[in-house]
Gaussian input, Z-matrix of N, CA and C with variables (Angstrom, degrees):
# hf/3-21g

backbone

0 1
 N
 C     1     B1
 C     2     B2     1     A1
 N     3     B3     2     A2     1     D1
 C     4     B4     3     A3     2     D2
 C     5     B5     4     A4     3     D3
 N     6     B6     5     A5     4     D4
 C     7     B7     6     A6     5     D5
 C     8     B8     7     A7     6     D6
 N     9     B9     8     A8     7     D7
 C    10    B10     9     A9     8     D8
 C    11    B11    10    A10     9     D9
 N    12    B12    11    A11    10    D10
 C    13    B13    12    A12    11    D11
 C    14    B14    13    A13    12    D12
 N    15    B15    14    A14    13    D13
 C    16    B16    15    A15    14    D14
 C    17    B17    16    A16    15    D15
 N    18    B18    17    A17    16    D16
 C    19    B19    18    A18    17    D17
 C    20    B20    19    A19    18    D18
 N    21    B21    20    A20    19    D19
 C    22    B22    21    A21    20    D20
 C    23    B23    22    A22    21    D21
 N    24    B24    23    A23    22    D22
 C    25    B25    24    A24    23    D23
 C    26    B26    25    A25    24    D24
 N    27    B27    26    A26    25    D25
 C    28    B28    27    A27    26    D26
 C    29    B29    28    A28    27    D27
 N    30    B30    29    A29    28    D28
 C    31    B31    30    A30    29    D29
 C    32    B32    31    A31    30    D30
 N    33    B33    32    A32    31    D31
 C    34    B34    33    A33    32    D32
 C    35    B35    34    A34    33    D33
 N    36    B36    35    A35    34    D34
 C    37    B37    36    A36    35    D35
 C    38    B38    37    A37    36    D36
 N    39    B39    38    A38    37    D37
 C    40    B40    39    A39    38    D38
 C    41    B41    40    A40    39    D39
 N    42    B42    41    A41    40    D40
 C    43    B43    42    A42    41    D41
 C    44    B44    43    A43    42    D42
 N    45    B45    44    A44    43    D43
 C    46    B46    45    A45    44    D44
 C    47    B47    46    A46    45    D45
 N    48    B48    47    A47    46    D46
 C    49    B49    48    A48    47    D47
 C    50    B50    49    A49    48    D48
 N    51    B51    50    A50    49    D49
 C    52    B52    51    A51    50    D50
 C    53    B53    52    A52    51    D51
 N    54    B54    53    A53    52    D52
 C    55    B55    54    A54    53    D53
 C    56    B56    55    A55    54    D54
 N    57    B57    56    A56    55    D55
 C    58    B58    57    A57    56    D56
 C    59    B59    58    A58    57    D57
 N    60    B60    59    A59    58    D58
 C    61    B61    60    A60    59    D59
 C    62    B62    61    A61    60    D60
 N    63    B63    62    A62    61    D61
 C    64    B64    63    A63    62    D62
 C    65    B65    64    A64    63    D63
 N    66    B66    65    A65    64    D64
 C    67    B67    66    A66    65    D65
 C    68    B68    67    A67    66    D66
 N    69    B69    68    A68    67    D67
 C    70    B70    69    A69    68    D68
 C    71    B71    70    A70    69    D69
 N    72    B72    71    A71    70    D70
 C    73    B73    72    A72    71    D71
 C    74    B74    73    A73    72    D72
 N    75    B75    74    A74    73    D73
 C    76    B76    75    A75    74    D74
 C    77    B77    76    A76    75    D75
 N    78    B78    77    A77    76    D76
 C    79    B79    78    A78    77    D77
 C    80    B80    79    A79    78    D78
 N    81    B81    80    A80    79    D79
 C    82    B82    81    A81    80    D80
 C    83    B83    82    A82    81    D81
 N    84    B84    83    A83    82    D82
 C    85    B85    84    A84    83    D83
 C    86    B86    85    A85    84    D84
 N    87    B87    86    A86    85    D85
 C    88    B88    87    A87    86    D86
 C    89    B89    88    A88    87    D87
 N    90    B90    89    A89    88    D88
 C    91    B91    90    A90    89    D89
 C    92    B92    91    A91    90    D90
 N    93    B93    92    A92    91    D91
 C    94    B94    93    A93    92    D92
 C    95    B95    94    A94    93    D93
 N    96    B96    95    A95    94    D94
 C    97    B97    96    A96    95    D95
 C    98    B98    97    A97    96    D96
 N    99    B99    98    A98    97    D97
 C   100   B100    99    A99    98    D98
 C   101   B101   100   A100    99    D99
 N   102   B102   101   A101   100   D100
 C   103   B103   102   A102   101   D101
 C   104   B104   103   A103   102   D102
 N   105   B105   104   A104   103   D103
 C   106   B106   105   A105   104   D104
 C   107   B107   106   A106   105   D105
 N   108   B108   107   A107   106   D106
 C   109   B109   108   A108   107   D107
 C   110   B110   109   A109   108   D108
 N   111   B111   110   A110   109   D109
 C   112   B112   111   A111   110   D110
 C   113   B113   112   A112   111   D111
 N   114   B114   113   A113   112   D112
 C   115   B115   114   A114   113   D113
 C   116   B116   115   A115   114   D114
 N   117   B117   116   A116   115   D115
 C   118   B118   117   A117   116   D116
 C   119   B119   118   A118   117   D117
 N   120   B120   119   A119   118   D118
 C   121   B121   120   A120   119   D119
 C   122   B122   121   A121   120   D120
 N   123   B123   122   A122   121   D121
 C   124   B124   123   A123   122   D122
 C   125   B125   124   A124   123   D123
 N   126   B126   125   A125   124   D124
 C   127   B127   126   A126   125   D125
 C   128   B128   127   A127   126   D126
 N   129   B129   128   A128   127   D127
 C   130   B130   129   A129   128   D128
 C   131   B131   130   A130   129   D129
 N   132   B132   131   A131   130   D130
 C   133   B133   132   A132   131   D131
 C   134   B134   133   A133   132   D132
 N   135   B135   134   A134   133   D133
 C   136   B136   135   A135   134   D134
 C   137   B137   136   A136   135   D135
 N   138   B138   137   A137   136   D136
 C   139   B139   138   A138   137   D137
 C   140   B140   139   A139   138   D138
 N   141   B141   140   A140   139   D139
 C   142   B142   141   A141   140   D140
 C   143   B143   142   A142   141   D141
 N   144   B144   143   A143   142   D142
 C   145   B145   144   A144   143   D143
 C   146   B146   145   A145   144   D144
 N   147   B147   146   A146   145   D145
 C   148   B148   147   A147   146   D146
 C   149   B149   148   A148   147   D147
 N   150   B150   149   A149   148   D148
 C   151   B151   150   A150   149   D149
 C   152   B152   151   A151   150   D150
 N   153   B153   152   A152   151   D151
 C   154   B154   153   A153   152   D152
 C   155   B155   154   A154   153   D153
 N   156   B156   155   A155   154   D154
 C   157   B157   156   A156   155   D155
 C   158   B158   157   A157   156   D156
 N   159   B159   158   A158   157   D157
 C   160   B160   159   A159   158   D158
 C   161   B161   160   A160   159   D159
 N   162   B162   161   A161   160   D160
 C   163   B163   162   A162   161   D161
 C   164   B164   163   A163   162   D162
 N   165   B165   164   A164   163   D163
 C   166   B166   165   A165   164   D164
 C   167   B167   166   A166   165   D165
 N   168   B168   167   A167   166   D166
 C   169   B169   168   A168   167   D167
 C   170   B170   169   A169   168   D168
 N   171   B171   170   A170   169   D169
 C   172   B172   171   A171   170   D170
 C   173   B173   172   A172   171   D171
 N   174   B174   173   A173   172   D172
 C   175   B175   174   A174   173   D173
 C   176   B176   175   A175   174   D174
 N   177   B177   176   A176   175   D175
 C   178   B178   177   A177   176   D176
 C   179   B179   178   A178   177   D177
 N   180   B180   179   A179   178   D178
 C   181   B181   180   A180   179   D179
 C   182   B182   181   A181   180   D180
 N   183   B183   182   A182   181   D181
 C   184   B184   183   A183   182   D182
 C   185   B185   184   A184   183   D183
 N   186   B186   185   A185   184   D184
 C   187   B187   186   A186   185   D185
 C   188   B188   187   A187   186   D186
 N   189   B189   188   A188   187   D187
 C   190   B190   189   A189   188   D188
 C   191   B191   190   A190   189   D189
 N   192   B192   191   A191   190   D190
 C   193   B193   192   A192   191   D191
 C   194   B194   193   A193   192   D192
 N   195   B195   194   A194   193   D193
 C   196   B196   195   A195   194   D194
 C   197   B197   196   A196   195   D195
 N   198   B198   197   A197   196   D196
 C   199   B199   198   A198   197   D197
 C   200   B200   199   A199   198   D198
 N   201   B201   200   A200   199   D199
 C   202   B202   201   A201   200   D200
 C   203   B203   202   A202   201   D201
 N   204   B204   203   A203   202   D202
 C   205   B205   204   A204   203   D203
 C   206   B206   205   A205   204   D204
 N   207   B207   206   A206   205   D205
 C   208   B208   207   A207   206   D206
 C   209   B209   208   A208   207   D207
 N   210   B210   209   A209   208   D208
 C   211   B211   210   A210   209   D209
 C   212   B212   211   A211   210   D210
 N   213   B213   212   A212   211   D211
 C   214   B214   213   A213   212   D212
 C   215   B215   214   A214   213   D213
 N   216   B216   215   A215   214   D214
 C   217   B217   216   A216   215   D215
 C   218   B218   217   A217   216   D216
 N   219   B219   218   A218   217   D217
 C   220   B220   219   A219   218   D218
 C   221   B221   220   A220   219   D219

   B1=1.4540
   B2=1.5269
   B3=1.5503
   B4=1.7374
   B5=1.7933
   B6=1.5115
   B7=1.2787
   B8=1.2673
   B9=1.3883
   B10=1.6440
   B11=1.5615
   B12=1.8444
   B13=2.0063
   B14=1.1280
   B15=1.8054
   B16=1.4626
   B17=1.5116
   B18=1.0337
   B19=0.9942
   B20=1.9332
   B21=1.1644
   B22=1.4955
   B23=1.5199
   B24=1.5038
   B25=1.7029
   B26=1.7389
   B27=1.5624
   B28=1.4601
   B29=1.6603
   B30=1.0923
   B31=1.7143
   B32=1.1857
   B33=1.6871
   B34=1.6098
   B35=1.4844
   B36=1.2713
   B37=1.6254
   B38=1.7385
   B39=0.8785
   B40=1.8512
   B41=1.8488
   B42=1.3964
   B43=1.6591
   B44=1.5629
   B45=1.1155
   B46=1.6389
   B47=1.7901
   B48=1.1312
   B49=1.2872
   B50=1.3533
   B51=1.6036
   B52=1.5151
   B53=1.2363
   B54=1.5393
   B55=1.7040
   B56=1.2250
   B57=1.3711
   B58=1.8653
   B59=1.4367
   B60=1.7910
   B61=1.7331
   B62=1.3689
   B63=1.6562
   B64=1.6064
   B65=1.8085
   B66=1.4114
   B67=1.1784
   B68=1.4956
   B69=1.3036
   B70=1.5045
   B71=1.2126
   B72=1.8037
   B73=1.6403
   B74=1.5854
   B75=1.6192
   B76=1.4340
   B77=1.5809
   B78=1.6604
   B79=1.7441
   B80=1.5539
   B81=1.4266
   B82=1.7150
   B83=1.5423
   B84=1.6163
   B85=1.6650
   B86=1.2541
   B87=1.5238
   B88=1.8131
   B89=1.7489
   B90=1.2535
   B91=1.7313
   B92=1.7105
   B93=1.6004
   B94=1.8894
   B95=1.4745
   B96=1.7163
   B97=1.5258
   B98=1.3599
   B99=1.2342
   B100=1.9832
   B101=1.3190
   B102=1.1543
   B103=1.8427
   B104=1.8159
   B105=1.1444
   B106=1.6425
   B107=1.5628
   B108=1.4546
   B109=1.9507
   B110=1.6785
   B111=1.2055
   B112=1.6529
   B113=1.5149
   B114=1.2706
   B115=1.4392
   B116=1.9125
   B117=1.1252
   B118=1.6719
   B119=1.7317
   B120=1.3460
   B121=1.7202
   B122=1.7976
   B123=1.6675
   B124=1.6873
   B125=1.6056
   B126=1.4613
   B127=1.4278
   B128=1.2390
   B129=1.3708
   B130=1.4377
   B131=1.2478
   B132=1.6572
   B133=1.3507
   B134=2.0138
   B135=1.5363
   B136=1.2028
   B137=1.3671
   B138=1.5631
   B139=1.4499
   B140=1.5514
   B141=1.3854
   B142=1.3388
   B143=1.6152
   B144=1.6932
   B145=1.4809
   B146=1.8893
   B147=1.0093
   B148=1.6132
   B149=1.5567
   B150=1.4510
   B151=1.8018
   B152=1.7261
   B153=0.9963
   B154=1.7298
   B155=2.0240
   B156=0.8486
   B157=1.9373
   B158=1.9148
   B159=1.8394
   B160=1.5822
   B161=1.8960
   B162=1.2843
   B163=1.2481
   B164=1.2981
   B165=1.1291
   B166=1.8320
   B167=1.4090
   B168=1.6740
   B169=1.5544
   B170=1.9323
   B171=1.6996
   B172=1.4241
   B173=2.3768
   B174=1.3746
   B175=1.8735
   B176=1.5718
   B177=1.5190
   B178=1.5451
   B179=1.4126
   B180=1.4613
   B181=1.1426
   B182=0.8575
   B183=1.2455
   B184=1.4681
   B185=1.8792
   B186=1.3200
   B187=1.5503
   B188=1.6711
   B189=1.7711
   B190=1.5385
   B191=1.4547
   B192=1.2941
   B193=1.7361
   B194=1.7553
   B195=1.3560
   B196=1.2922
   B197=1.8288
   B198=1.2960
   B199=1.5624
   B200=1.2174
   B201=1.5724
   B202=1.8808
   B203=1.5230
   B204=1.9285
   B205=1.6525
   B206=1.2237
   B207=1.6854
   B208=1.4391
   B209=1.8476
   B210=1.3388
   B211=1.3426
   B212=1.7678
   B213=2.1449
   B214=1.2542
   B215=1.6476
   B216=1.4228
   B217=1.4857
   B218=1.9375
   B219=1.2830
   B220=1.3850
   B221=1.9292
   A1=111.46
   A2=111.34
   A3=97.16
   A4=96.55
   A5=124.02
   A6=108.41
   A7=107.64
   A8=134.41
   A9=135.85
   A10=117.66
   A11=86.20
   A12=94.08
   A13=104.08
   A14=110.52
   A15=109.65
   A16=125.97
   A17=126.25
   A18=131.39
   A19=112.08
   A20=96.18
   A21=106.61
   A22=121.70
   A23=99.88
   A24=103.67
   A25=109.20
   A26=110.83
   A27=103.38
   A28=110.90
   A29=129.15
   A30=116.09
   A31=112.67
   A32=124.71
   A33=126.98
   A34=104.87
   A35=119.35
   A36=108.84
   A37=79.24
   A38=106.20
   A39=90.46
   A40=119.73
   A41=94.20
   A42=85.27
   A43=117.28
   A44=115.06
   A45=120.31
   A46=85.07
   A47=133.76
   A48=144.31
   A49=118.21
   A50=101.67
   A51=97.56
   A52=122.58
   A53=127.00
   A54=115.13
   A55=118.05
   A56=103.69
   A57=119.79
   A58=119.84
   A59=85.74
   A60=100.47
   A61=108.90
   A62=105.28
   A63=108.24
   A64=99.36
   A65=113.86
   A66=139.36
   A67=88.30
   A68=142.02
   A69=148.86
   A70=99.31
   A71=107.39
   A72=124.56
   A73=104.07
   A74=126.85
   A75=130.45
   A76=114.76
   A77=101.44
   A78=85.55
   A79=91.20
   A80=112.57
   A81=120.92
   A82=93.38
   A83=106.13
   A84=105.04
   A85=117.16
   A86=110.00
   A87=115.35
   A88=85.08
   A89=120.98
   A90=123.20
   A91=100.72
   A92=97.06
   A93=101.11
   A94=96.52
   A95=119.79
   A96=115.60
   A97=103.51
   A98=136.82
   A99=120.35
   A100=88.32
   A101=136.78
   A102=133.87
   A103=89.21
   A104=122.41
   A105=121.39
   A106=99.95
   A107=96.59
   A108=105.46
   A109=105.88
   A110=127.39
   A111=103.34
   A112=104.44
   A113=141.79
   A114=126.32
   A115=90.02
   A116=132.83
   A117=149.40
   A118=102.05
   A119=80.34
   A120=131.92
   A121=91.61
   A122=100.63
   A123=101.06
   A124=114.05
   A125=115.03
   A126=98.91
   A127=128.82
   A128=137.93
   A129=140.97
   A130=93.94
   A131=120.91
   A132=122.57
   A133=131.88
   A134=94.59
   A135=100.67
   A136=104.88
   A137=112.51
   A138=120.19
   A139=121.71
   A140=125.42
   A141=142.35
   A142=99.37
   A143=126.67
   A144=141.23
   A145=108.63
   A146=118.94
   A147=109.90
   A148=110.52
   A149=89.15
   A150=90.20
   A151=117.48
   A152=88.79
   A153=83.09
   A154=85.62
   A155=149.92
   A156=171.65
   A157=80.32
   A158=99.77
   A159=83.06
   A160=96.77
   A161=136.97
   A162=152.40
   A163=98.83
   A164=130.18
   A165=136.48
   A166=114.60
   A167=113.05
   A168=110.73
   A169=101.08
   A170=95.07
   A171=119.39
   A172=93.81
   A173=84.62
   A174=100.71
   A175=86.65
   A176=87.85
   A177=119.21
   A178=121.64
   A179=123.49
   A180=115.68
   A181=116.86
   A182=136.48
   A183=127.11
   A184=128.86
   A185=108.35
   A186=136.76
   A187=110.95
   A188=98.37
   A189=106.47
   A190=117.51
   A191=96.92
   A192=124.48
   A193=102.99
   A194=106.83
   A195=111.53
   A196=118.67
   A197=114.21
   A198=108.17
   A199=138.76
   A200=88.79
   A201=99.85
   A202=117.13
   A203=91.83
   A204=105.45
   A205=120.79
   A206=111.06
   A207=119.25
   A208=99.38
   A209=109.00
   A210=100.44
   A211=133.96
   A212=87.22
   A213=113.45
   A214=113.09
   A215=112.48
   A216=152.91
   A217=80.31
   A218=124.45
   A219=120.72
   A220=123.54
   D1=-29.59
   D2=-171.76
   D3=-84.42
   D4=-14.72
   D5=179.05
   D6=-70.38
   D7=-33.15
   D8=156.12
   D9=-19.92
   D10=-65.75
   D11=-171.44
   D12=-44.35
   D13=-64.10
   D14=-171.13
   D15=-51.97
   D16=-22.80
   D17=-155.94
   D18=-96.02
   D19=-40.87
   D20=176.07
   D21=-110.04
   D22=-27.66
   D23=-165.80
   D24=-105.89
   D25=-35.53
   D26=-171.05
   D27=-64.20
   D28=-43.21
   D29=-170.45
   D30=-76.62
   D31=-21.98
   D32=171.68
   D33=-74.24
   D34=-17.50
   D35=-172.25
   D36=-97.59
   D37=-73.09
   D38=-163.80
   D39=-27.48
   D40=-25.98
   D41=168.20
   D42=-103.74
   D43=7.16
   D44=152.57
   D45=102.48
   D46=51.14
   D47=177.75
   D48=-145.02
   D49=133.30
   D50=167.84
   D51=-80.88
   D52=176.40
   D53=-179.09
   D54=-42.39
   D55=-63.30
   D56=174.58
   D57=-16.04
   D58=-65.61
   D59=-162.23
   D60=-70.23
   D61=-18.93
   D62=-164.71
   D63=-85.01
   D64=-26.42
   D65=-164.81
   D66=-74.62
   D67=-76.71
   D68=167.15
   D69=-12.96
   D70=-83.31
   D71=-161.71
   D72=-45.38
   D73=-58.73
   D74=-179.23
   D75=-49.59
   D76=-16.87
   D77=-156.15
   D78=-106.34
   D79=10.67
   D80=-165.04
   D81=-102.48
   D82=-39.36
   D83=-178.38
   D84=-72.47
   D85=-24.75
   D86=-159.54
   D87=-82.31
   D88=-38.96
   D89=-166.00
   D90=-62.98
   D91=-53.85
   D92=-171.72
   D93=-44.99
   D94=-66.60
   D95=-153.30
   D96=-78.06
   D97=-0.96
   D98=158.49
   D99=-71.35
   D100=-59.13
   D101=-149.97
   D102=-63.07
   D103=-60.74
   D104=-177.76
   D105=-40.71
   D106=-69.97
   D107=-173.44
   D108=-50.15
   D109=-36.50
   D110=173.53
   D111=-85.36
   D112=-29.65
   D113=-161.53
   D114=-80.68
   D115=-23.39
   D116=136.95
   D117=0.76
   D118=-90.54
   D119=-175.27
   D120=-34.61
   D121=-68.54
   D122=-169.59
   D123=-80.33
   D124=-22.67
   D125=159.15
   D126=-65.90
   D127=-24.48
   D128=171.44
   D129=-47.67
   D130=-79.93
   D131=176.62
   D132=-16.09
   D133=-64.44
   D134=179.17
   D135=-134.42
   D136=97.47
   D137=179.87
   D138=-34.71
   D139=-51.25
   D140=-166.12
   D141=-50.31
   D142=-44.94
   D143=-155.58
   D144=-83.27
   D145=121.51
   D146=176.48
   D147=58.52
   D148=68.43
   D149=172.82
   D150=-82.61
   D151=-14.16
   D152=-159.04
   D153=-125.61
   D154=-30.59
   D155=-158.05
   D156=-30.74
   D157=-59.72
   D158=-144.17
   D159=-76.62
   D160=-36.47
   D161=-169.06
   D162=-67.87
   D163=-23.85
   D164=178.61
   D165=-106.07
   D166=-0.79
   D167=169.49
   D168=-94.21
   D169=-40.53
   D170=-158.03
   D171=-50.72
   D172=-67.57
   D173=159.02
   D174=-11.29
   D175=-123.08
   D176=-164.00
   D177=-26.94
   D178=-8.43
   D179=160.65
   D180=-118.74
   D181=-14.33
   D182=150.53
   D183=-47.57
   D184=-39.76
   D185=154.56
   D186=-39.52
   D187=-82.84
   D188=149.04
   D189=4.55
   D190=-96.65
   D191=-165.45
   D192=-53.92
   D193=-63.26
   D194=-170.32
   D195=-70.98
   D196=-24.65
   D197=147.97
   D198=-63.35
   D199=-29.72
   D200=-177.99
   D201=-56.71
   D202=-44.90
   D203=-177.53
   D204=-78.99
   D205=-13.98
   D206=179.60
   D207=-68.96
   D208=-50.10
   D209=-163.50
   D210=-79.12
   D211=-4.04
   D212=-178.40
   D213=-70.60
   D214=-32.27
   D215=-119.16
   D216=-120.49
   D217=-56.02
   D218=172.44
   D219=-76.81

C-alpha cells in the first residue's frame, strides 16, 4: 500500500492536488506544449506563421504553474 501512496498520491498532494485533478492539470500541460512544440516545428519552416505561439504558451504556463503553487503554498 505505501508503494501505491508513493506512486500515485505523494507528488499530487505535495502540490495541493488530488490524482485526478493533478491527472487533468498534467495532461492539459503535456497537450498545450505538443500544440506550442508543433506550431514551434511549423514556424521554423515558415517564419511568417506562429510568431509569438511558442513564447505565449511558454508565459501562460509558467504563470499557470507558478500561481497554482503560490496559492497552494498560502
Amino acid at each position: 500500500m505505501q508503494l501505491i501512496q508513493r506512486l500515485f498520491r505523494e507528488h499530487p498532494e505535495s502540490v495541493g492536488e488530488s490524482y485526478l485533478e493533478h491527472l487533468f492539470q498534467a495532461s492539459y500541460f503535456g497537450v498545450r506544449m505538443l500544440a506550442a512544440g508543433l506550431a514551434c516545428l511549423l514556424h521554423a519552416v515558415l517564419p511568417c506563421v506562429f510568431k509569438t505561439t511558442g513564447r505565449t504558451a511558454i508565459s501562460e504556463l509558467h504563470t499557470k504553474m507558478v500561481l497554482h503553487r503560490a496559492k497552494h503554498r498560502d
